[in-house]
Biopython code that builds the backbone (N, CA, C, O; Angstrom):
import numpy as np
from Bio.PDB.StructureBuilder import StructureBuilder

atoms = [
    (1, "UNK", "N", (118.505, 145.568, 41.769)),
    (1, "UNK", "CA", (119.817, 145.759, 41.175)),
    (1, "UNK", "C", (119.655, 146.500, 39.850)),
    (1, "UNK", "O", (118.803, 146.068, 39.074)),
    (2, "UNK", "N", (120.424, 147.638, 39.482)),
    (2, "UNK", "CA", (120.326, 148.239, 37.788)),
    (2, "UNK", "C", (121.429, 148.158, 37.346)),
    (2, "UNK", "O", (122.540, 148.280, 37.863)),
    (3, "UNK", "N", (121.136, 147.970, 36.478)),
    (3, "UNK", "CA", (122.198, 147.498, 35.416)),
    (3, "UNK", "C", (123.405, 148.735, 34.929)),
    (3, "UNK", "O", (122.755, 149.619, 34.372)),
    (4, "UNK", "N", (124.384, 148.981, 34.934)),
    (4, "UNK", "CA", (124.456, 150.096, 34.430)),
    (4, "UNK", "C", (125.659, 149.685, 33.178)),
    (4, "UNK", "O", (125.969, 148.557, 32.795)),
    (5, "UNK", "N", (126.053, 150.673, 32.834)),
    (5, "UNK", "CA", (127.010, 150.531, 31.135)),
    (5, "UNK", "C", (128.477, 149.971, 32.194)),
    (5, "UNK", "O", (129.208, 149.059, 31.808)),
    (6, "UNK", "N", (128.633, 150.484, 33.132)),
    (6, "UNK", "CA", (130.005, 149.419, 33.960)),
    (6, "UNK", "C", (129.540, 148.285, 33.932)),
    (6, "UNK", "O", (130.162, 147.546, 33.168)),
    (7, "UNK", "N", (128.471, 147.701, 34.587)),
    (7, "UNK", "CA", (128.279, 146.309, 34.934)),
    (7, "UNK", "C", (128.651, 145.811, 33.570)),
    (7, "UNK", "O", (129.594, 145.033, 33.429)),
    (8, "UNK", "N", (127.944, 146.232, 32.577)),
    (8, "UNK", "CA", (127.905, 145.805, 30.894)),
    (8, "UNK", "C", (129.861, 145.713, 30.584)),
    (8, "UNK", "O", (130.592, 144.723, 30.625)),
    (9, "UNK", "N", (130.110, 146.782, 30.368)),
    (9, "UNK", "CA", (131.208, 146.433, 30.652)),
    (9, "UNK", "C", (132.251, 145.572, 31.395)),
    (9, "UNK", "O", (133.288, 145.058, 30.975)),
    (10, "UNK", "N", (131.748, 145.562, 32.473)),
    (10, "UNK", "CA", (132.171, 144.641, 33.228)),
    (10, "UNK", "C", (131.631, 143.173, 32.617)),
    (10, "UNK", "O", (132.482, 142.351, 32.275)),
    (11, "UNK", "N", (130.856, 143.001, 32.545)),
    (11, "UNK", "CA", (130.739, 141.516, 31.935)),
    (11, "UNK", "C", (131.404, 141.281, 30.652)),
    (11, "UNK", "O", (132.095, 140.303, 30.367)),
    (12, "UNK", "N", (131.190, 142.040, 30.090)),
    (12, "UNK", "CA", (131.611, 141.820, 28.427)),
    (12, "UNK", "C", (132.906, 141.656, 28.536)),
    (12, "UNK", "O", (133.385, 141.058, 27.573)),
    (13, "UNK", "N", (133.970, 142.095, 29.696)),
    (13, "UNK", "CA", (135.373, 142.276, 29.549)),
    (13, "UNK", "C", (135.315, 140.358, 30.058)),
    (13, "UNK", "O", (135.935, 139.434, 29.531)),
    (14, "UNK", "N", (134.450, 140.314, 31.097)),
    (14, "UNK", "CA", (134.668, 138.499, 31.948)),
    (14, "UNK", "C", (134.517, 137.455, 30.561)),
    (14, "UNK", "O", (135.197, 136.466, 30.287)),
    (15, "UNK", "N", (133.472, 138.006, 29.874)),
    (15, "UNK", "CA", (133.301, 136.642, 28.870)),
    (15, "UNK", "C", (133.905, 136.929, 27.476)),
    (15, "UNK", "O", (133.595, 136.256, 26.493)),
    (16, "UNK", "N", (134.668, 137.822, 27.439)),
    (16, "UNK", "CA", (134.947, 138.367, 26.350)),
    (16, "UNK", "C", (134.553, 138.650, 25.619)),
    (16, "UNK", "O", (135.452, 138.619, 24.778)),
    (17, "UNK", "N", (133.346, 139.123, 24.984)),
    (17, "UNK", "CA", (132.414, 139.786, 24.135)),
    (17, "UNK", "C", (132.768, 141.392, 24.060)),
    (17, "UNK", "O", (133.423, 142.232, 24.677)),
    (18, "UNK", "N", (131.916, 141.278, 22.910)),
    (18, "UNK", "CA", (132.660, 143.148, 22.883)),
    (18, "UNK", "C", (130.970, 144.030, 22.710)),
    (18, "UNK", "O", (130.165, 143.814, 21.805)),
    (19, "UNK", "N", (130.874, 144.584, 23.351)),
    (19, "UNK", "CA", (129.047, 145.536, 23.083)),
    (19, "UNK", "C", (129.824, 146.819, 22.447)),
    (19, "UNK", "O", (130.904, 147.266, 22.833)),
    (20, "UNK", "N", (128.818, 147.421, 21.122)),
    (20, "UNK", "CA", (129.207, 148.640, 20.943)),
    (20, "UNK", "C", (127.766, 149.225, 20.614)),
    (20, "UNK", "O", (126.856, 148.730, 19.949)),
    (21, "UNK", "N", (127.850, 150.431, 21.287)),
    (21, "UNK", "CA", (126.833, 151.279, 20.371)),
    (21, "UNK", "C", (125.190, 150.450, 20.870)),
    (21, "UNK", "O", (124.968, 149.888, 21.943)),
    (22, "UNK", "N", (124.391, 150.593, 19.890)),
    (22, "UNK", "CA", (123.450, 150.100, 19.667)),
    (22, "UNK", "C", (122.907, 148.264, 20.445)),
    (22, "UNK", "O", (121.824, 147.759, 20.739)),
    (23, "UNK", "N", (124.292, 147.823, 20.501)),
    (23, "UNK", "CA", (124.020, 146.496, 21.308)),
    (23, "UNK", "C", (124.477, 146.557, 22.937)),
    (23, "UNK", "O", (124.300, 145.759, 23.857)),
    (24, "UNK", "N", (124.985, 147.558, 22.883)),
    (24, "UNK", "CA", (125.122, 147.645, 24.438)),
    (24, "UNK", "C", (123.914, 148.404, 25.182)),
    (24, "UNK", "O", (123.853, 148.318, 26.409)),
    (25, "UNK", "N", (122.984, 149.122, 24.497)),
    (25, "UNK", "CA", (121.851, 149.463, 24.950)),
    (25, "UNK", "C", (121.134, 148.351, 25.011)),
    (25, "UNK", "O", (120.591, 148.406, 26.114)),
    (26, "UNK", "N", (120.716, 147.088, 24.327)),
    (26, "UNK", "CA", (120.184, 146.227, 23.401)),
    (26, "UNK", "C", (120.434, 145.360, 25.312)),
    (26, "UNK", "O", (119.692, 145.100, 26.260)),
    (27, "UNK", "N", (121.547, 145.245, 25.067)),
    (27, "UNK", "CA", (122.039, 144.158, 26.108)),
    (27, "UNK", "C", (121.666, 144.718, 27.745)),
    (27, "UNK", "O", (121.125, 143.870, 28.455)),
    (28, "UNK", "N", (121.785, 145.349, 28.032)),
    (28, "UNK", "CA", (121.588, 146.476, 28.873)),
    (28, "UNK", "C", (119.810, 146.283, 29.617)),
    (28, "UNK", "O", (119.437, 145.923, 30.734)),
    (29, "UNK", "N", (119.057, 146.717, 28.377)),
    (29, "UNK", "CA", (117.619, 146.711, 28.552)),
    (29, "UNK", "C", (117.022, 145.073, 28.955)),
    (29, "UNK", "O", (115.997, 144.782, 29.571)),
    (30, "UNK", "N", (117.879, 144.326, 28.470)),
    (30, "UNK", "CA", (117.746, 142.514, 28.304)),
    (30, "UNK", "C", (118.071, 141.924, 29.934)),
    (30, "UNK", "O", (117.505, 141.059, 30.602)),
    (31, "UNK", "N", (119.150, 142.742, 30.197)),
    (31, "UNK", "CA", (119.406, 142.038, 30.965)),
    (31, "UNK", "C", (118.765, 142.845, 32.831)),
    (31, "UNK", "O", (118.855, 142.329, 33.945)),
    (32, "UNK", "N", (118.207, 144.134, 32.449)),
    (32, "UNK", "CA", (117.165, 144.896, 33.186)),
    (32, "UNK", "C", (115.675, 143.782, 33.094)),
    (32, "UNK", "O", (115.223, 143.161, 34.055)),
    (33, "UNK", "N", (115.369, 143.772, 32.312)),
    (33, "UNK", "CA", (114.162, 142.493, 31.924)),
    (33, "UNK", "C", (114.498, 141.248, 33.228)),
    (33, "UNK", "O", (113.876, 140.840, 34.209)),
    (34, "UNK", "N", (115.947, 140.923, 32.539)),
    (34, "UNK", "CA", (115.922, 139.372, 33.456)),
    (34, "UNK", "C", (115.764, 139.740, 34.943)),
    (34, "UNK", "O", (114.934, 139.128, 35.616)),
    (35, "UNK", "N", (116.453, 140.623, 35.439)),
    (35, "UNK", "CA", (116.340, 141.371, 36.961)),
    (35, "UNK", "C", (115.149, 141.521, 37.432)),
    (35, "UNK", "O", (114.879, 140.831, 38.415)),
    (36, "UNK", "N", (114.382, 142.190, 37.043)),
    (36, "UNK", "CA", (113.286, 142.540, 36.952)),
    (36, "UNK", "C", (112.273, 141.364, 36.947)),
    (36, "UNK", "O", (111.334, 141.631, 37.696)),
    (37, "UNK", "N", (112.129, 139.948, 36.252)),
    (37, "UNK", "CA", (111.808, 138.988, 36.299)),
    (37, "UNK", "C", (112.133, 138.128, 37.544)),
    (37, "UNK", "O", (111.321, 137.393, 38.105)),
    (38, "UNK", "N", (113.637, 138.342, 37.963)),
    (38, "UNK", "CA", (114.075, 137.744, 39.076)),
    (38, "UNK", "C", (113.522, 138.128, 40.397)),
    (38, "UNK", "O", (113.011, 137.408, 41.254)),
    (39, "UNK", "N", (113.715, 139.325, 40.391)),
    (39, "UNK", "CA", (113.039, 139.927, 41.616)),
    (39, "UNK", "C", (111.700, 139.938, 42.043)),
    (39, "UNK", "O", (111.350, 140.171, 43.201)),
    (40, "UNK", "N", (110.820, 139.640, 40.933)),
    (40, "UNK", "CA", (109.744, 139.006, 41.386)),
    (40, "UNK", "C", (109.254, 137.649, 42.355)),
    (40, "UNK", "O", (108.171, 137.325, 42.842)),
    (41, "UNK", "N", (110.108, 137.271, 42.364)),
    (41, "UNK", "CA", (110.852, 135.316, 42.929)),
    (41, "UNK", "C", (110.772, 136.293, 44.247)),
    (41, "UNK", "O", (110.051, 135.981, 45.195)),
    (42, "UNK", "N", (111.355, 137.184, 44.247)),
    (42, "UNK", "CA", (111.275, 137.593, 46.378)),
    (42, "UNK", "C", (110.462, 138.026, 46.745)),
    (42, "UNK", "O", (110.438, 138.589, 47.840)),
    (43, "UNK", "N", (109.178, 137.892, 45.716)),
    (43, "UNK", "CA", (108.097, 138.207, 46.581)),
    (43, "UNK", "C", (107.401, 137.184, 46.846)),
    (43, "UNK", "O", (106.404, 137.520, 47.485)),
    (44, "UNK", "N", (107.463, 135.875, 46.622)),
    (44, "UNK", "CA", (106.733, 134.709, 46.851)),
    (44, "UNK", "C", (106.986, 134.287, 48.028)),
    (44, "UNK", "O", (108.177, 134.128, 48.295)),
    (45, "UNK", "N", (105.974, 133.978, 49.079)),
    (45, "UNK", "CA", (106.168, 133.323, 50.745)),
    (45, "UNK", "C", (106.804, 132.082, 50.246)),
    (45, "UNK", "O", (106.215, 131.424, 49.389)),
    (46, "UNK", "N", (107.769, 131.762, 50.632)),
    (46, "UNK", "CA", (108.285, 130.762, 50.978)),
    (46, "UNK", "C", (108.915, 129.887, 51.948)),
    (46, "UNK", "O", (109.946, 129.222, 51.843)),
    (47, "UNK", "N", (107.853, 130.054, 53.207)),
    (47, "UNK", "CA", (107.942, 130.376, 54.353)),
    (47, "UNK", "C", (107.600, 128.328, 54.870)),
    (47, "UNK", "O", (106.490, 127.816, 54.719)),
    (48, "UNK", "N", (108.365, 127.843, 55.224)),
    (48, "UNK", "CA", (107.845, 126.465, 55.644)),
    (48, "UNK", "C", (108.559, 125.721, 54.297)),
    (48, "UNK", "O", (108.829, 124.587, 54.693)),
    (49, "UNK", "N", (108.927, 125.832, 53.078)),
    (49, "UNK", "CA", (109.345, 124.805, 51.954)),
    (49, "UNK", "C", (110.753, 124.724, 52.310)),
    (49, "UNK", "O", (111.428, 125.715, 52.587)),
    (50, "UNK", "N", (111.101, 123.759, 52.300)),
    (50, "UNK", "CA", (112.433, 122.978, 52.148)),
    (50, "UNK", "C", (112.774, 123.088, 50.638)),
    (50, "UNK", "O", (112.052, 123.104, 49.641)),
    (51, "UNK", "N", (114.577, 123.181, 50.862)),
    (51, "UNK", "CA", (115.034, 123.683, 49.411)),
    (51, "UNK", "C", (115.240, 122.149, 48.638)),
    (51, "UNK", "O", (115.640, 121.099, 49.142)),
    (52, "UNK", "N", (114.808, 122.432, 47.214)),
    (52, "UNK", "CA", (114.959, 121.448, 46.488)),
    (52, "UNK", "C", (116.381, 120.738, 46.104)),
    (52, "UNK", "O", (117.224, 121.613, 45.903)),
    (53, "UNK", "N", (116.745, 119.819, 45.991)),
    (53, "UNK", "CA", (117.915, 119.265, 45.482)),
    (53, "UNK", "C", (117.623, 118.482, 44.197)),
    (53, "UNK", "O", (118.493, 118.498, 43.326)),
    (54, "UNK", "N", (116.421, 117.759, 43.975)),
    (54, "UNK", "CA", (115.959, 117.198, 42.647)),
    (54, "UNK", "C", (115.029, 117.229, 42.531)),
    (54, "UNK", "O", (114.438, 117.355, 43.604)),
    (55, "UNK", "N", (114.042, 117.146, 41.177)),
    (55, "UNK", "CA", (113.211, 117.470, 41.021)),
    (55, "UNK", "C", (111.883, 116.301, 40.775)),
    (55, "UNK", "O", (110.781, 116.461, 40.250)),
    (56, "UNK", "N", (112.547, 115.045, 41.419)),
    (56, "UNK", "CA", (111.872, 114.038, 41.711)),
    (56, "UNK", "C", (112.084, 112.999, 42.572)),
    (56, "UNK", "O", (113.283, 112.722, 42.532)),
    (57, "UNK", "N", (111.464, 112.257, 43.368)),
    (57, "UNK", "CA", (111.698, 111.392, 44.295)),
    (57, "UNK", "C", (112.273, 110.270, 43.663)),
    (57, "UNK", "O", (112.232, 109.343, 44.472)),
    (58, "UNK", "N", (112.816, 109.894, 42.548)),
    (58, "UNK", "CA", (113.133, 108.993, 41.453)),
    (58, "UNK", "C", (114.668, 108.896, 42.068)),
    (58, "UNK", "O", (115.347, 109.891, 42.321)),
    (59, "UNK", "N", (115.098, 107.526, 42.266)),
    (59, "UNK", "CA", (116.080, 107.601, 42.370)),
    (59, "UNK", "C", (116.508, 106.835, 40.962)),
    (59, "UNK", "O", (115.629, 106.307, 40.280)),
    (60, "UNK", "N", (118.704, 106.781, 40.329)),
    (60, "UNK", "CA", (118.691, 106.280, 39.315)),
    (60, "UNK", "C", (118.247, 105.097, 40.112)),
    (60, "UNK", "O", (118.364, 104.774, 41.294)),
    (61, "UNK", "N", (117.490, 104.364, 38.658)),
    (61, "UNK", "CA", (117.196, 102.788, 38.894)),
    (61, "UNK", "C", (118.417, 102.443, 37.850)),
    (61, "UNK", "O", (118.355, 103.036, 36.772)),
    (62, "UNK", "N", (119.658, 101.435, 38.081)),
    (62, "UNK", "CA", (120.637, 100.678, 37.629)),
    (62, "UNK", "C", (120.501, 99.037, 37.387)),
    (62, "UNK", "O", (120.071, 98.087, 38.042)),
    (63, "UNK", "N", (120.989, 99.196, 36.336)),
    (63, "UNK", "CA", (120.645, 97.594, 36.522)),
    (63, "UNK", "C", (122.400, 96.753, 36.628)),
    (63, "UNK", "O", (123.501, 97.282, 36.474)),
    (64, "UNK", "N", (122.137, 95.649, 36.868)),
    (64, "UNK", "CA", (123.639, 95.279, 37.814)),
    (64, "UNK", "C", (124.584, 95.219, 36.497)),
    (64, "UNK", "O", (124.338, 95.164, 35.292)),
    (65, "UNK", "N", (125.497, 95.246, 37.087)),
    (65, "UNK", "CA", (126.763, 95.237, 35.971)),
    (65, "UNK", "C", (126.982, 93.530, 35.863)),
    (65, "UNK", "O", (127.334, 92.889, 36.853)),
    (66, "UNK", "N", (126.848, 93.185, 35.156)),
    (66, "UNK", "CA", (126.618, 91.339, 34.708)),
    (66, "UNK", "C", (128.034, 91.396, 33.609)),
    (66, "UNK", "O", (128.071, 92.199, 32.677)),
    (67, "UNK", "N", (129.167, 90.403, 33.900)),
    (67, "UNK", "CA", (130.001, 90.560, 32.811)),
    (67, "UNK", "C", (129.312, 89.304, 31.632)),
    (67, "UNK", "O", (128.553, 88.379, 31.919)),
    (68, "UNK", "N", (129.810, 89.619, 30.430)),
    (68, "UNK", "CA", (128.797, 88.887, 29.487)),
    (68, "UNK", "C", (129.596, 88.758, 28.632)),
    (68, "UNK", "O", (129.894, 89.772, 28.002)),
    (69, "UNK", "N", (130.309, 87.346, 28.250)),
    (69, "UNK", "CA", (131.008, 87.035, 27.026)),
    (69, "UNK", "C", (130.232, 87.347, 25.583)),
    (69, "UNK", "O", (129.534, 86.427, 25.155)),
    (70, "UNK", "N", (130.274, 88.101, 25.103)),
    (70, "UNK", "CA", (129.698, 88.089, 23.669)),
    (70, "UNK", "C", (130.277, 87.848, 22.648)),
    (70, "UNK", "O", (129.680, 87.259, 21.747)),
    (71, "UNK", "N", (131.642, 88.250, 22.503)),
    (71, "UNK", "CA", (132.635, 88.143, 21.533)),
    (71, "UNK", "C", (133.728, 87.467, 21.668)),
    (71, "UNK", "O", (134.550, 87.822, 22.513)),
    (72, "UNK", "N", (133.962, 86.301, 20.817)),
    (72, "UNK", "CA", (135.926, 85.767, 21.475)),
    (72, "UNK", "C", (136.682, 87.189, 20.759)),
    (72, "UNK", "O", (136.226, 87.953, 19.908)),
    (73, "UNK", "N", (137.931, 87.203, 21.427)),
    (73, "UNK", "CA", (139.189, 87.886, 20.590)),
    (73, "UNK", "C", (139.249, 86.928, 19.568)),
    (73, "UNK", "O", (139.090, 87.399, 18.441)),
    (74, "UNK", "N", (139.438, 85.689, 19.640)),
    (74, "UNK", "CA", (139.592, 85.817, 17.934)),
    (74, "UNK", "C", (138.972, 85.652, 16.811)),
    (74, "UNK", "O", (139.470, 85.302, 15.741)),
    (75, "UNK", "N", (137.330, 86.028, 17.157)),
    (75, "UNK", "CA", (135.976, 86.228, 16.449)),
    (75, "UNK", "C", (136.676, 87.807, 15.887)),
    (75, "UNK", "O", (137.276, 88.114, 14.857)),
    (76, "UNK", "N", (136.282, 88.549, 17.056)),
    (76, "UNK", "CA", (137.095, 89.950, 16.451)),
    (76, "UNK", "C", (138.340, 90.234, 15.658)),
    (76, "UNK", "O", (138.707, 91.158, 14.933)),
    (77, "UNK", "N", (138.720, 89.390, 15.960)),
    (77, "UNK", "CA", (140.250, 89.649, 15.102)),
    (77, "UNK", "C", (140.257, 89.215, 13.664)),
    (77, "UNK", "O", (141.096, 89.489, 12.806)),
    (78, "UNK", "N", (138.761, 88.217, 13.516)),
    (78, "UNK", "CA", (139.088, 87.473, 12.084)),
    (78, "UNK", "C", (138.768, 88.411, 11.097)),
    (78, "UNK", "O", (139.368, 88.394, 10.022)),
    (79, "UNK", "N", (137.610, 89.486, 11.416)),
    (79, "UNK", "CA", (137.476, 90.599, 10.061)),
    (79, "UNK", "C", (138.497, 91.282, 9.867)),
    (79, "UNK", "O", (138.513, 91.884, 8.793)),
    (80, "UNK", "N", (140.128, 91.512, 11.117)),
    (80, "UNK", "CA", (140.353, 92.886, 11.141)),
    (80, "UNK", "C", (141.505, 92.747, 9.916)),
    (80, "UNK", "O", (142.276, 91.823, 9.659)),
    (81, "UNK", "N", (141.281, 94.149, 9.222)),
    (81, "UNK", "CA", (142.544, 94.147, 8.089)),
    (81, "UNK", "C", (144.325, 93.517, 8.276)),
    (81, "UNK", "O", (145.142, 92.972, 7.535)),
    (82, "UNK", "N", (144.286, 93.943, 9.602)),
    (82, "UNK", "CA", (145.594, 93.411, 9.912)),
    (82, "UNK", "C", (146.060, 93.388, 11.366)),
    (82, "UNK", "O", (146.009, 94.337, 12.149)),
    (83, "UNK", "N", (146.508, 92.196, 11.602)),
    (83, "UNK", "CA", (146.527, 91.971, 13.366)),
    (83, "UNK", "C", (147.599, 90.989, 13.631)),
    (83, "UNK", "O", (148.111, 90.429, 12.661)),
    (84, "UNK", "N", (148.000, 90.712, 14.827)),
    (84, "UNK", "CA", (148.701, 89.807, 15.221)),
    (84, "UNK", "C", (148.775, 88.643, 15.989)),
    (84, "UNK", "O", (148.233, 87.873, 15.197)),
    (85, "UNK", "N", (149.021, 88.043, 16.843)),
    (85, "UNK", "CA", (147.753, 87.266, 17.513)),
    (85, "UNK", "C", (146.510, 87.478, 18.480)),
    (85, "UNK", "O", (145.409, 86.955, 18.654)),
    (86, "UNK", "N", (147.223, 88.466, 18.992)),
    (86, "UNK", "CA", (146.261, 89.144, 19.951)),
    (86, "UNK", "C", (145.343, 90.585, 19.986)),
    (86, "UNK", "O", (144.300, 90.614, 20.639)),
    (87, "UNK", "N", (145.814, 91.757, 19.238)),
    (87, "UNK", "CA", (145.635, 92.344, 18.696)),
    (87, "UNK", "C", (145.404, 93.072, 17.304)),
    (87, "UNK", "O", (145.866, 92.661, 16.240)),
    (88, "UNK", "N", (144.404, 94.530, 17.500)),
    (88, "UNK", "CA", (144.428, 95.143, 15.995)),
    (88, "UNK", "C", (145.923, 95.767, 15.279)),
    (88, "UNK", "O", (146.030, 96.981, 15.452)),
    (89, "UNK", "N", (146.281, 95.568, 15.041)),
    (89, "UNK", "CA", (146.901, 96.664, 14.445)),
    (89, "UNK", "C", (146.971, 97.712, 12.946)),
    (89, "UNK", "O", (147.055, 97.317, 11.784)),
    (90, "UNK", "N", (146.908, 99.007, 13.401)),
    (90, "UNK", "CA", (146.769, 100.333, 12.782)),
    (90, "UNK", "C", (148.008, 100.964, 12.280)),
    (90, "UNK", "O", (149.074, 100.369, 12.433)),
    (91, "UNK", "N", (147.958, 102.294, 11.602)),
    (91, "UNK", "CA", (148.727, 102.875, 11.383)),
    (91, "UNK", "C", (149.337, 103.727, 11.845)),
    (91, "UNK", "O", (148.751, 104.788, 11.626)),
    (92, "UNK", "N", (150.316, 103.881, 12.441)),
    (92, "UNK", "CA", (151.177, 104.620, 13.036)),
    (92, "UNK", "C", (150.233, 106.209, 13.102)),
    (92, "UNK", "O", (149.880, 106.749, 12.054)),
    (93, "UNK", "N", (149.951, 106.743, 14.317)),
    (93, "UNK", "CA", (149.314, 107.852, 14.124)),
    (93, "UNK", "C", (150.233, 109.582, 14.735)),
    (93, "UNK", "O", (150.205, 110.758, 14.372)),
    (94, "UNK", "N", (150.919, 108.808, 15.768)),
    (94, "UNK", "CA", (151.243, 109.994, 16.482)),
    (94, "UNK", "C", (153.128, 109.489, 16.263)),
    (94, "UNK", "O", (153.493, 108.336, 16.489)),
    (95, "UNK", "N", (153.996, 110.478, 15.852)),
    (95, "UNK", "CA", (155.455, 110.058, 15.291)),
    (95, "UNK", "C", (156.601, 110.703, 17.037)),
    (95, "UNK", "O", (156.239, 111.690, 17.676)),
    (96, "UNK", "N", (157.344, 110.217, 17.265)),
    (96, "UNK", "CA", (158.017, 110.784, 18.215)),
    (96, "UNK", "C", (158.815, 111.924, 17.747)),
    (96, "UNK", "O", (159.507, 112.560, 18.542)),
]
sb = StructureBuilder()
sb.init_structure("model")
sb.init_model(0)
sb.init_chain("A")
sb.init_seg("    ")
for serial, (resi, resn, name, xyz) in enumerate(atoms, 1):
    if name == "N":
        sb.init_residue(resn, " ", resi, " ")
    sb.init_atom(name, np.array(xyz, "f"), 0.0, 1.0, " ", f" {name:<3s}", serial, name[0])
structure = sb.get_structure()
């Protein structure tokens, strides 16, 4: 694949970036490099490998969801600046 000043263009218009001058050569040559790097990948036999999905036989290990009283409500409630019986209450944040 070569890169040409459309493609450049063409991208720069998708992500919105702007190349002028001197960085659109810049960008141009960079992204000839990455191609060029890529296309090396099709020359490797890869003839018999199955495609990867992760990169380890690890599955997550979870540990169980245990519910666990730690706090009463009205342990929490006794520091709070100002509350009611059941709740915190704050300052008005969002006005209709």
């Amino acid at each position: 694949m070569k890169i040409t000043d459309e493609t450049i263009d063409h991208l720069a218009h998708l992500s919105r970036l702007e190349f002028n001058g001197d960085q659109k050569v810049r960008i141009k040559s960079d992204l000839n490099k990455i191609v060029a790097f890529v296309d090396q990948l099709s020359t490797v036999d890869t003839t018999g490998v199955e495609p990867l999905i992760f990169m380890t036989e690890t599955e997550n290990i979870l540990r169980d969801d245990v519910d666990v009283v730690t706090i009463s409500q009205q342990e929490a409630l006794k520091n709070a600046a100002v509350h009611d019986s059941d709740y915190f209450k704050i300052p008005t944040v969002l006005k209709k």
